[in-house]
LUMGU-719367 format. One record per atom (N, C-alpha, C): atom name; residue in three letters; y negated, z, x negated. Coordinates in steps of 0.1 Angstrom, whole numbers, plus 5000, padded with zeros to 4 digits. Atoms other than C-alpha are relative to their C-alpha. Example, Ala and Ser with C-alpha at 12.3 -4.5 7.8 and 13.67 -1.06 7.14 Angstrom:
# residues 2
> a_r_py_pz_px
> N_ALA_5012_5000_4991;
> CA_ALA_5045_5078_4877;
> C_ALA_4988_5000_4991;
> N_SER_5011_5000_5009;
> CA_SER_5011_5071_4863;
> C_SER_4989_5008_5008;
END
This chain:
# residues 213
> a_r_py_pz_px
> N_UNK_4992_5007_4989;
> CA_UNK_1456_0621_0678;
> C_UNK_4994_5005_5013;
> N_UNK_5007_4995_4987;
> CA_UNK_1442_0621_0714;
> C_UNK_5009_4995_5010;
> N_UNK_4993_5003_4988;
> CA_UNK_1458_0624_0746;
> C_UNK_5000_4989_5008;
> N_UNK_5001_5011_4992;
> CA_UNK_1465_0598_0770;
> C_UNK_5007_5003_5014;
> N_UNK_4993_4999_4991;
> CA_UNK_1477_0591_0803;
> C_UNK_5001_4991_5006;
> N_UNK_4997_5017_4992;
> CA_UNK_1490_0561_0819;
> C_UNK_4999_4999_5014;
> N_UNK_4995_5004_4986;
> CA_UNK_1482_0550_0852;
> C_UNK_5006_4992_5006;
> N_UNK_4991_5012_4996;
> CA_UNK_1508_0535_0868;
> C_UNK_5013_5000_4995;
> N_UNK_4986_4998_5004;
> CA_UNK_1545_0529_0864;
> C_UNK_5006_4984_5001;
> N_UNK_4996_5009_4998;
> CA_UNK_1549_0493_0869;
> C_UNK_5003_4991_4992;
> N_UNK_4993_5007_5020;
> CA_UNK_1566_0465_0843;
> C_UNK_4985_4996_4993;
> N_UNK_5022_5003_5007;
> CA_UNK_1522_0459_0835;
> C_UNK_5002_5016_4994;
> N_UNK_5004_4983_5010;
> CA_UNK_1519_0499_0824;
> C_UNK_5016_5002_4991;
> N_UNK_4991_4998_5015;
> CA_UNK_1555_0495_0805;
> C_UNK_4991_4994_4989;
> N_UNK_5003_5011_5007;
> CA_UNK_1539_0465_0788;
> C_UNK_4986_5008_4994;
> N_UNK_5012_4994_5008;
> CA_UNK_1505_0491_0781;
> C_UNK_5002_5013_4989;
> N_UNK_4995_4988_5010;
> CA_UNK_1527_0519_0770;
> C_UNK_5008_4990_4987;
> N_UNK_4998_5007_5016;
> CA_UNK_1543_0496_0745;
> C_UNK_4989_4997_4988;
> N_UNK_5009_5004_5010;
> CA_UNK_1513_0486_0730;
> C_UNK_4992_5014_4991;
> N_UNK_5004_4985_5001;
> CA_UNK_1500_0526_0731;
> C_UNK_5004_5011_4988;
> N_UNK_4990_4997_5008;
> CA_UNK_1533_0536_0713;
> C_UNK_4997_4992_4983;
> N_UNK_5003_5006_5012;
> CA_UNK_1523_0511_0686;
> C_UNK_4987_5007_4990;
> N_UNK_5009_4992_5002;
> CA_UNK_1488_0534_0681;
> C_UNK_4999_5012_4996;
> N_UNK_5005_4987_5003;
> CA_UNK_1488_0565_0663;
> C_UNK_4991_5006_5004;
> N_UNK_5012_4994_4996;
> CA_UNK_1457_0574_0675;
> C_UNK_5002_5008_5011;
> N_UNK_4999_4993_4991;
> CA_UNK_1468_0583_0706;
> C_UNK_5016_5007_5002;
> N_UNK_4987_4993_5000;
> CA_UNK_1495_0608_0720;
> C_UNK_5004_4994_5017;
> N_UNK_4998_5000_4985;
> CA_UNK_1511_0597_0756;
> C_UNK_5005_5008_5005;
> N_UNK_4994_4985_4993;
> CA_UNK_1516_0626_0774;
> C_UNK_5014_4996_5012;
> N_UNK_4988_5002_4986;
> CA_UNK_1531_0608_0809;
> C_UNK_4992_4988_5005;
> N_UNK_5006_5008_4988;
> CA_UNK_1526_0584_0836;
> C_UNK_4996_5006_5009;
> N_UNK_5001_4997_4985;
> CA_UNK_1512_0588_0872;
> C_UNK_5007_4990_5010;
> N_UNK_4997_5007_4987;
> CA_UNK_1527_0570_0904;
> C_UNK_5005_5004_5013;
> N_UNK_4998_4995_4985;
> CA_UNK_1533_0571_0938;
> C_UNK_5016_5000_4999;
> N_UNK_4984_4999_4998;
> CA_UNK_1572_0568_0931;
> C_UNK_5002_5003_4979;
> N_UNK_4991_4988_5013;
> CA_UNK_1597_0588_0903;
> C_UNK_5002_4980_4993;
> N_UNK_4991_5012_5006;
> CA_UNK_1606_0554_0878;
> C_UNK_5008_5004_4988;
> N_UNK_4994_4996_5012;
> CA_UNK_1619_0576_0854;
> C_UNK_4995_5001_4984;
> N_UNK_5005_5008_5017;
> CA_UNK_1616_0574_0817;
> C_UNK_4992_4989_4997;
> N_UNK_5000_5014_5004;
> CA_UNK_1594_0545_0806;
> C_UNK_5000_5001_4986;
> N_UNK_5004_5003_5013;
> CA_UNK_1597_0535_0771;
> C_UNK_5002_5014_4992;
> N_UNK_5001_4986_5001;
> CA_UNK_1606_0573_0768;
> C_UNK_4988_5011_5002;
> N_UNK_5012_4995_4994;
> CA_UNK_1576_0583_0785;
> C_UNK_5002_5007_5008;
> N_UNK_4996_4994_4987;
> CA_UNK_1581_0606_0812;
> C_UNK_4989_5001_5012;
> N_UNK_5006_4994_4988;
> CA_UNK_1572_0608_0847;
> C_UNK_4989_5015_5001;
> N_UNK_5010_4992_4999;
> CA_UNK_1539_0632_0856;
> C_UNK_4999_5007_5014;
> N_UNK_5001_4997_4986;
> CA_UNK_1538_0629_0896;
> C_UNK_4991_4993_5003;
> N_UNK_5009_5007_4994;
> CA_UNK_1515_0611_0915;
> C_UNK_4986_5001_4993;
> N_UNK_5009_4994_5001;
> CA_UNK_1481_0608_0910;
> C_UNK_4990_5013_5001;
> N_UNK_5012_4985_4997;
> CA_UNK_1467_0640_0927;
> C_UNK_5010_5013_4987;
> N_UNK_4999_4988_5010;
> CA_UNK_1483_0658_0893;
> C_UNK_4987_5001_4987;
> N_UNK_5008_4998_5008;
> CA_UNK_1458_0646_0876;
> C_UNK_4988_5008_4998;
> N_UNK_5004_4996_4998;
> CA_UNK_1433_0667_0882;
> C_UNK_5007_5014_4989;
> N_UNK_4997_4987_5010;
> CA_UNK_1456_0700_0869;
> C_UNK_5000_4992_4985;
> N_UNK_5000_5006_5017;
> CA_UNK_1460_0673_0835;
> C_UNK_4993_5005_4997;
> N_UNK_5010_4996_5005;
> CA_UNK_1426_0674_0827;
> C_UNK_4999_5021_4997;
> N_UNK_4999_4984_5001;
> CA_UNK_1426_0714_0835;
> C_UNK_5007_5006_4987;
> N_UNK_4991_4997_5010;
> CA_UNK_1450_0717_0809;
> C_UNK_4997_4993_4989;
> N_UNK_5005_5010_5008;
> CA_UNK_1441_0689_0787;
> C_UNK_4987_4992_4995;
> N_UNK_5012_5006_4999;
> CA_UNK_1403_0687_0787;
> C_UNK_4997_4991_4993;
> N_UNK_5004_5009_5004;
> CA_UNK_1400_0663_0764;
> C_UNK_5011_4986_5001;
> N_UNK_4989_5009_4999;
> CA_UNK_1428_0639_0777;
> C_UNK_4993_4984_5008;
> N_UNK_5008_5011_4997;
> CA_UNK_1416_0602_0782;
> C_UNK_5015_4996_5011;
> N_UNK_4990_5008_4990;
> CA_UNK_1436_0575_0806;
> C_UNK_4995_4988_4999;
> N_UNK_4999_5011_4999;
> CA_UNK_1443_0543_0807;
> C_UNK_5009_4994_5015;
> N_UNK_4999_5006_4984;
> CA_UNK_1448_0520_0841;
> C_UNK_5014_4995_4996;
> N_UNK_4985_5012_5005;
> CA_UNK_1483_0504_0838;
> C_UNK_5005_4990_5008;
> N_UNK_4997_5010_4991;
> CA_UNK_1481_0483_0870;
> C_UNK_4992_4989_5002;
> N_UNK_5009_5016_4990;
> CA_UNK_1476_0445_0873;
> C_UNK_4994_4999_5010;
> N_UNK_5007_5009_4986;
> CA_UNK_1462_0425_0896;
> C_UNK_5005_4988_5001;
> N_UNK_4995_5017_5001;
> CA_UNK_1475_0391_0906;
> C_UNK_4990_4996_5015;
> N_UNK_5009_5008_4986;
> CA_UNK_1449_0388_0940;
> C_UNK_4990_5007_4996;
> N_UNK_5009_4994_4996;
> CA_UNK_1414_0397_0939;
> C_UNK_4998_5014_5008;
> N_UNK_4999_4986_4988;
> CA_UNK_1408_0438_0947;
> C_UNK_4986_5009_4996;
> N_UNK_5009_4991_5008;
> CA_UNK_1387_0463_0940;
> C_UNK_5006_5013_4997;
> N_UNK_4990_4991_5005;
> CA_UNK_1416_0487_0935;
> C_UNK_4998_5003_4986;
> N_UNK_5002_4993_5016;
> CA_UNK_1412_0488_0897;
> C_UNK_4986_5007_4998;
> N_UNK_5018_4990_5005;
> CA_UNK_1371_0497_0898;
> C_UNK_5006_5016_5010;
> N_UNK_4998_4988_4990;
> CA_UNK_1383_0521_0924;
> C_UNK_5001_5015_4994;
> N_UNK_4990_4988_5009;
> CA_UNK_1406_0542_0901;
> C_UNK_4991_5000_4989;
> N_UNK_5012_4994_5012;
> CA_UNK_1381_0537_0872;
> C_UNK_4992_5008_5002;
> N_UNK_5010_4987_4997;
> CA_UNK_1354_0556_0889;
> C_UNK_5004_5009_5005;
> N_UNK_4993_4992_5002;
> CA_UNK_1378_0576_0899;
> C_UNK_5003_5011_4991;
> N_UNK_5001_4998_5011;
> CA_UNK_1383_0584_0870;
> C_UNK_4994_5007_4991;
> N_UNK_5011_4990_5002;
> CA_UNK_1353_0591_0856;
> C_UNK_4998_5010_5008;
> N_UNK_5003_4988_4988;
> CA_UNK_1346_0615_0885;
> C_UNK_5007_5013_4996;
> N_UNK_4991_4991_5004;
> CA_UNK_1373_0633_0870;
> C_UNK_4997_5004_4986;
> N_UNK_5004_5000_5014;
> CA_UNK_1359_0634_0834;
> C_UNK_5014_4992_4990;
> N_UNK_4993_5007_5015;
> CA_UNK_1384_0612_0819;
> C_UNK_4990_4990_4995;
> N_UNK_5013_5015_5008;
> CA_UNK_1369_0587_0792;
> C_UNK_5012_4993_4998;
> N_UNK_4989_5011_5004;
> CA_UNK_1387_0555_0793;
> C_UNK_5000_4991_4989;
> N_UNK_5006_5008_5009;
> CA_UNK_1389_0540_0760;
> C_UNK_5004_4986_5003;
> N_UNK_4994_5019_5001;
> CA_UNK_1394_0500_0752;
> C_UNK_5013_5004_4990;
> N_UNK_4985_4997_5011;
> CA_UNK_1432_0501_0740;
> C_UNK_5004_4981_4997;
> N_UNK_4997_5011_5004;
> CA_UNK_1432_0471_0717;
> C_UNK_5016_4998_4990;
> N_UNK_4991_5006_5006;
> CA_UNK_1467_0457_0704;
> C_UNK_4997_5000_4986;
> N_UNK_5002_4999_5011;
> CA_UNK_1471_0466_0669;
> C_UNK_5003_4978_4993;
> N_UNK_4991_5013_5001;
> CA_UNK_1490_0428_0671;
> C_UNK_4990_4993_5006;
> N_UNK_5007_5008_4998;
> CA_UNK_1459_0415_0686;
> C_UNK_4987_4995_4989;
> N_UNK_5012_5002_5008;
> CA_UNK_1430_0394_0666;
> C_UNK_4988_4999_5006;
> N_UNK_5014_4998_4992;
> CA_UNK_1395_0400_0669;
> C_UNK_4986_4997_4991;
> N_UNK_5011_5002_5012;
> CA_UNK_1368_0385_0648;
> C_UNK_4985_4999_5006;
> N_UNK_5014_4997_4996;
> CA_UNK_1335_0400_0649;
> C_UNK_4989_4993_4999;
> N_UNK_4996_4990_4993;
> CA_UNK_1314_0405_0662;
> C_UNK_5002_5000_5017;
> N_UNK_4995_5004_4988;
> CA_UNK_1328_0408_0695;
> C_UNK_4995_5019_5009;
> N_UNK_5003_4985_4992;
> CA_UNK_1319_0441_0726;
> C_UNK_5009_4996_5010;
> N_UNK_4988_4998_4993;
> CA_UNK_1347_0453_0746;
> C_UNK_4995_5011_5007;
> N_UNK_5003_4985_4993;
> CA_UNK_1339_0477_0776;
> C_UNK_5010_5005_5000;
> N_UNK_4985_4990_4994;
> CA_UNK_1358_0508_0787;
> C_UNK_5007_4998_5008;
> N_UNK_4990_5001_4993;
> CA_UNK_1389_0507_0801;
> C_UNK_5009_4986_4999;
> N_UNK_4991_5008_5003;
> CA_UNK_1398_0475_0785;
> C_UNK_5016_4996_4992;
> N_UNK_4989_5001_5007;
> CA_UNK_1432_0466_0774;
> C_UNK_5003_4986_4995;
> N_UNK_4996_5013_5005;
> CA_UNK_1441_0439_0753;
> C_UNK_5011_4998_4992;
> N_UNK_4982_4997_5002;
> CA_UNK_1478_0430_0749;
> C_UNK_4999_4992_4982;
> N_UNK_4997_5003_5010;
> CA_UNK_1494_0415_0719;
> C_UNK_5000_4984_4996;
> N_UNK_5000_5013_5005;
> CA_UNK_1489_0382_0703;
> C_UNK_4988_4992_5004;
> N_UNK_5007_5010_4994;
> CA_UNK_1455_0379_0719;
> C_UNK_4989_4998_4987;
> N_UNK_5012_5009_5011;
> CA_UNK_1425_0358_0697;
> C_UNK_4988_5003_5009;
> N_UNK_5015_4996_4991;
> CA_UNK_1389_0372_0707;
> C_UNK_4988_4994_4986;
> N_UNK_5010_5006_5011;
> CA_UNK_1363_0348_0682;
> C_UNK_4988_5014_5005;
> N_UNK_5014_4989_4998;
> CA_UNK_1329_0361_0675;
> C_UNK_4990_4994_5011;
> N_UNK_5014_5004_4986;
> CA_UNK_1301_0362_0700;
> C_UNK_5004_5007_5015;
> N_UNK_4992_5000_4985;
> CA_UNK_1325_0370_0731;
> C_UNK_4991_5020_5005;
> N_UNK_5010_4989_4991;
> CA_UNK_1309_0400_0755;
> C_UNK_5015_5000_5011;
> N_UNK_4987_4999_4991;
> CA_UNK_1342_0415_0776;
> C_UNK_4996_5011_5006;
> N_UNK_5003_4984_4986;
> CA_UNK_1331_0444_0807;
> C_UNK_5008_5005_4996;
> N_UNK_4988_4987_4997;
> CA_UNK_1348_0474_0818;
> C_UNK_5012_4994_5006;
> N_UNK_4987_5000_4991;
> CA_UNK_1388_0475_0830;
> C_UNK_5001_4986_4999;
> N_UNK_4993_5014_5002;
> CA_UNK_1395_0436_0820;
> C_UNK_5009_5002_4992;
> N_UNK_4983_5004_5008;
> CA_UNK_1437_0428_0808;
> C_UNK_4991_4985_4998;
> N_UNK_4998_5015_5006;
> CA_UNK_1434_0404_0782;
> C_UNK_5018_4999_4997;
> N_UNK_4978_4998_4997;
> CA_UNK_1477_0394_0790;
> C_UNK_4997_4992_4985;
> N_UNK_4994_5003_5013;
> CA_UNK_1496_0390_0759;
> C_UNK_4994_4979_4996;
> N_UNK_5004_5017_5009;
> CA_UNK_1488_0356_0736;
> C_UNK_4987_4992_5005;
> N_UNK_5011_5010_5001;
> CA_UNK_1455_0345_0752;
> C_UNK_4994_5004_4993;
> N_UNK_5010_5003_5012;
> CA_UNK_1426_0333_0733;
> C_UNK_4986_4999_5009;
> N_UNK_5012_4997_4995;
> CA_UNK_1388_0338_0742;
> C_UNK_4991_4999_4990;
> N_UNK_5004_5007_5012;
> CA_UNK_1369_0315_0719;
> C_UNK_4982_5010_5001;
> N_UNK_5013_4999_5004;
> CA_UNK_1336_0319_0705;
> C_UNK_4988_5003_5014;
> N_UNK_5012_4998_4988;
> CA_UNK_1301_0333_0730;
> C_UNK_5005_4997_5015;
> N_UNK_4995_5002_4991;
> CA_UNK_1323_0338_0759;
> C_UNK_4995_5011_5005;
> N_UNK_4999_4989_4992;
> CA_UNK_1311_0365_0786;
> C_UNK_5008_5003_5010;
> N_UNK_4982_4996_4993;
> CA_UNK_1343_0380_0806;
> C_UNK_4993_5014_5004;
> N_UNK_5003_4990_4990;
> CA_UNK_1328_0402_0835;
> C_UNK_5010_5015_5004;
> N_UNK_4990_4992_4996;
> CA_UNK_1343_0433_0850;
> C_UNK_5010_4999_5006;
> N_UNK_4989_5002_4993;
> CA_UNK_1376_0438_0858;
> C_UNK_5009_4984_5001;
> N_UNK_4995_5010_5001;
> CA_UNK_1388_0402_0851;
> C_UNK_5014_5001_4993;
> N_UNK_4986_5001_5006;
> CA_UNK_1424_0395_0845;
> C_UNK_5000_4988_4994;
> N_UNK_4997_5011_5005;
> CA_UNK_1432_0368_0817;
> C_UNK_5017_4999_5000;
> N_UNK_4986_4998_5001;
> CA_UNK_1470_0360_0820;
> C_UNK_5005_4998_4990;
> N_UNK_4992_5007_5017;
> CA_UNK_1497_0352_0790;
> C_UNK_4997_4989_5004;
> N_UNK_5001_5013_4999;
> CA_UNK_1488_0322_0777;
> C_UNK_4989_4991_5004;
> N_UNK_5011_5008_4993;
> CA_UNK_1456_0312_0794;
> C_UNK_4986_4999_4983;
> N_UNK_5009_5000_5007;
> CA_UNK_1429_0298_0771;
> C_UNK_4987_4999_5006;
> N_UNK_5013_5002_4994;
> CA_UNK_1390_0302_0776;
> C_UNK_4990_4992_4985;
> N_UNK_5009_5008_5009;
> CA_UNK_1370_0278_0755;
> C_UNK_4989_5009_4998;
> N_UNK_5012_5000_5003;
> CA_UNK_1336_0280_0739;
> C_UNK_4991_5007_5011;
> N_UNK_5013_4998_4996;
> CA_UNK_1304_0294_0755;
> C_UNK_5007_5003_5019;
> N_UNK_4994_4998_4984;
> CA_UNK_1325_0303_0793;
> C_UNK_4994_5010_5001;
> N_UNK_5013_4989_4989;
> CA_UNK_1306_0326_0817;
> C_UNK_5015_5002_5016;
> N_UNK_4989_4999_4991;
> CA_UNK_1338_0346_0838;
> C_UNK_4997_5011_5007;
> N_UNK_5001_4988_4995;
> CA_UNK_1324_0370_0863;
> C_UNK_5009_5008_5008;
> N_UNK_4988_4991_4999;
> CA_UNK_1336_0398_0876;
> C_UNK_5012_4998_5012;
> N_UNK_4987_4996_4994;
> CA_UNK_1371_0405_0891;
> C_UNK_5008_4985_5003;
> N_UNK_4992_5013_4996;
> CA_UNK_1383_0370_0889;
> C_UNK_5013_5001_4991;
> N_UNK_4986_4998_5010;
> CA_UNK_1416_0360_0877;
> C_UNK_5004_4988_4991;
> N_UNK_4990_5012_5011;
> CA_UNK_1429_0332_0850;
> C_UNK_5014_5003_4998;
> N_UNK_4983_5001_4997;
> CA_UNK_1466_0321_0857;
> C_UNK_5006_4999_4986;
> N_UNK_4993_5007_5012;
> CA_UNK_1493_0319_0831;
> C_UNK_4997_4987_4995;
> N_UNK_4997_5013_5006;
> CA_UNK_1487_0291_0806;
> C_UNK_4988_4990_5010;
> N_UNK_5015_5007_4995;
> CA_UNK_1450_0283_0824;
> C_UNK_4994_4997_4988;
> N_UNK_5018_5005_5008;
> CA_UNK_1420_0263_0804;
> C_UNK_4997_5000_5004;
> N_UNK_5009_5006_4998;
> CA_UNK_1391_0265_0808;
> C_UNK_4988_4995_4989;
> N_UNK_5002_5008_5012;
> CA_UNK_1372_0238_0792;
> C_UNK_4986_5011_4993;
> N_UNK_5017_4993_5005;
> CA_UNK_1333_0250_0774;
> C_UNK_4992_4998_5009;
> N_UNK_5012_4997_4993;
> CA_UNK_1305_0262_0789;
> C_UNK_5001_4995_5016;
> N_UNK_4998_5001_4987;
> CA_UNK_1320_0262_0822;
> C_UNK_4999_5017_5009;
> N_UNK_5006_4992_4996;
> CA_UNK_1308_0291_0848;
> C_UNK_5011_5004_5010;
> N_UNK_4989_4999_4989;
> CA_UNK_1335_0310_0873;
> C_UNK_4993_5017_5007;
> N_UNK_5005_4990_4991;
> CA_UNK_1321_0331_0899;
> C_UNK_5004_5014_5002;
> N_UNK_4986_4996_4996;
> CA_UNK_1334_0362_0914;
> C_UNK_5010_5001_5004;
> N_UNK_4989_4999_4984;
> CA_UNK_1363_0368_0936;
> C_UNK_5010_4987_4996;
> N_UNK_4993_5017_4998;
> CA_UNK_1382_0334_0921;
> C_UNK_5011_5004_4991;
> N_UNK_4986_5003_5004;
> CA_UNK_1416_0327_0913;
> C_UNK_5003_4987_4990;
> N_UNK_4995_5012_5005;
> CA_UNK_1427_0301_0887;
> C_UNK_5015_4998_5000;
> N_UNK_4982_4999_4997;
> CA_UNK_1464_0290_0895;
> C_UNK_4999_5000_4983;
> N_UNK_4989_4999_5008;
> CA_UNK_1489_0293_0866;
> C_UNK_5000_4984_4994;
> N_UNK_4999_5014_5006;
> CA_UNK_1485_0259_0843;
> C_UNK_4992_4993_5004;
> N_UNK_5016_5006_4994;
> CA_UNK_1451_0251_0859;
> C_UNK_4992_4995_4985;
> N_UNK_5009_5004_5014;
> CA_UNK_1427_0232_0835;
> C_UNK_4983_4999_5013;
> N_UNK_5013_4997_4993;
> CA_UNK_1390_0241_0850;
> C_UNK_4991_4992_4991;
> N_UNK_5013_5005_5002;
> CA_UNK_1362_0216_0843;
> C_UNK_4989_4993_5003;
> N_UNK_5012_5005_4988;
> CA_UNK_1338_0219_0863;
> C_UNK_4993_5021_5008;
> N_UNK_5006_4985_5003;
> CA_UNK_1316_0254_0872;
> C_UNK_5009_5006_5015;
> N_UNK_4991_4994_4983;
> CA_UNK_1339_0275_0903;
> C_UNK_4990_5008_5007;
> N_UNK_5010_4994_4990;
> CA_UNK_1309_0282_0927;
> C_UNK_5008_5010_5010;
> N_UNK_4993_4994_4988;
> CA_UNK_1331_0294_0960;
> C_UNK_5010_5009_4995;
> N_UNK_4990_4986_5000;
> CA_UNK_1354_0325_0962;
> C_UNK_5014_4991_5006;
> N_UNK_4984_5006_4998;
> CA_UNK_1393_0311_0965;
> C_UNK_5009_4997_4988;
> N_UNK_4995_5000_5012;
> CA_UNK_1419_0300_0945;
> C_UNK_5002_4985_4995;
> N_UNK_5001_5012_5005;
> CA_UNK_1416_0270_0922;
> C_UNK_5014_4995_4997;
> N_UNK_4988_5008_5002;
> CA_UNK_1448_0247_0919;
> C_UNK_5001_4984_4990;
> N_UNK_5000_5020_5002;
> CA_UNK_1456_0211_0906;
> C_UNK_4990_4994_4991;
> N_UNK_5008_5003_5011;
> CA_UNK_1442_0183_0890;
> C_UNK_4999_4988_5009;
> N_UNK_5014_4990_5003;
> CA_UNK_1414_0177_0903;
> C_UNK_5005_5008_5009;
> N_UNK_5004_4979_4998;
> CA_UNK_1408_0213_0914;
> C_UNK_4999_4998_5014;
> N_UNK_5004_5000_4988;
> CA_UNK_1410_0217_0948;
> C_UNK_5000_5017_5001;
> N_UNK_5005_4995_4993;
> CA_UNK_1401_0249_0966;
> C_UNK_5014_5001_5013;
> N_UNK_4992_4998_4988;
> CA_UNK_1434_0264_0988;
> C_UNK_4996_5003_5011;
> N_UNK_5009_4995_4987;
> CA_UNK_1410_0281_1013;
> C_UNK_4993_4988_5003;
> N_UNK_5011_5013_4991;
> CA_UNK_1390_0248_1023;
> C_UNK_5017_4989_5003;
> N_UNK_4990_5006_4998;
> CA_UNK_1432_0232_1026;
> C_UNK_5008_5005_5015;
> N_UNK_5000_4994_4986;
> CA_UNK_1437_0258_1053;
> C_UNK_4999_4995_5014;
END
C-alpha cells in the first residue's frame, strides 16, 4: 500500500478521494488547502500546502494527487504538478476501479479518471487530464495536457484535444476533429468543425463568445 495525498479540499478532490478509497493500493494520509474543511470522506485535514514539504520528510515515499478542477483555462494545475515534482513527489494516473479501458490505451502522470468513464483502444491521454465521471473517449483519440473532459461529454473517433482545453458537460465532439489550446467547449456543445482560435465554443452552429464581445 502506498501513501497518498490529496491536493485540494474542494467537492472535485471529495469526488478524487472517493475514487482513492475504492483503491487498495493506496493509503490517504490527508488533504492540503488553504482553508480547514474538515473531515472529507473521513479524510483529515493536513494544513496548507507549505506542509508538504515536512510530508515527504517523513513520508519519502508518499506520492500526491491534484484534486482541483478547472472550469476556465489556467495554468494553475501544471503549476502545482511541477511543483510537485520539485518536491519529489511521483504523481501516479489514479484510474477508477468503475472505469473501462480497453487496450491499448497510455495515460500520463497525474491523470485521474473518474468513474463510469470508457477509454477504447488507441487513445494517447498527457499528464494532469480529469476524465469527469461517465465520459467516453473512443478509439485513436490524443487528449493533450491538462485537459478537462466533463461528466458526460463524448469524444468520437480519431479527435486531436490539445493541451489545457476544456469539454463541457454532455459535449460531442464529432471524428477526426482537431481543438486547439486554451478552448472552452460549452456544456451540450456538439463540435464539428476543427476549433482553431482560443475562446469558448457555444451553440449550434458554433459561435465563438470572444469574437460576440
Amino acid at each position: 500500500m502506498s501513501d497518498i495525498v490529496v491536493i485540494g479540499g474542494s467537492g472535485h478532490a471529495k469526488v478524487v478521494i472517493g475514487i482513492l478509497k475504492k483503491m487498495p493500493e493506496f493509503n490517504i494520509i490527508g488533504y492540503t488547502d488553504i482553508v480547514d474543511n474538515g473531515n472529507i470522506l473521513g479524510i483529515p485535514y493536513l494544513g496548507a500546502d507549505s506542509v508538504l514539504h515536512e510530508i515527504k520528510k517523513e513520508r519519502e515515499r508518499c506520492s500526491a494527487v491534484i484534486g482541483l478542477g478547472h472550469l476556465q483555462p489556467s495554468d494553475k494545475r501544471a503549476e502545482i504538478f511541477e511543483q510537485l515534482l520539485a518536491s519529489s513527489f511521483t504523481l501516479p494516473s489514479i484510474i477508477s476501479p468503475h472505469a473501462i479501458i480497453n487496450e491499448p490505451v497510455e495515460i500520463g502522470p497525474g491523470t485521474v479518471v473518474f468513474d463510469g468513464v470508457i477509454i477504447n483502444p488507441g487513445v494517447r491521454i498527457g499528464k494532469g487530464v480529469i476524465l469527469n465521471s461517465n465520459s467516453t473517449i473512443e478509439h485513436d483519440c490524443s487528449i493533450g495536457d491538462y485537459v478537462h473532459i466533463a461528466p458526460g461529454a463524448t469524444i468520437c473517433g480519431g479527435v486531436r484535444i490539445n493541451n489545457n482545453s476544456i469539454i463541457g458537460a454532455g459535449a460531442t465532439v464529432i471524428q477526426n476533429i482537431t481543438i486547439q489550446d486554451d478552448i472552452i467547449v460549452g456544456a451540450g456543445t456538439t463540435v464539428y468543425k476543427d476549433l482553431i482560435s482560443p475562446g469558448t465554443y457555444i451553440g449550434s452552429p458554433l459561435r465563438n463568445i470572444l469574437n460576440l464581445l
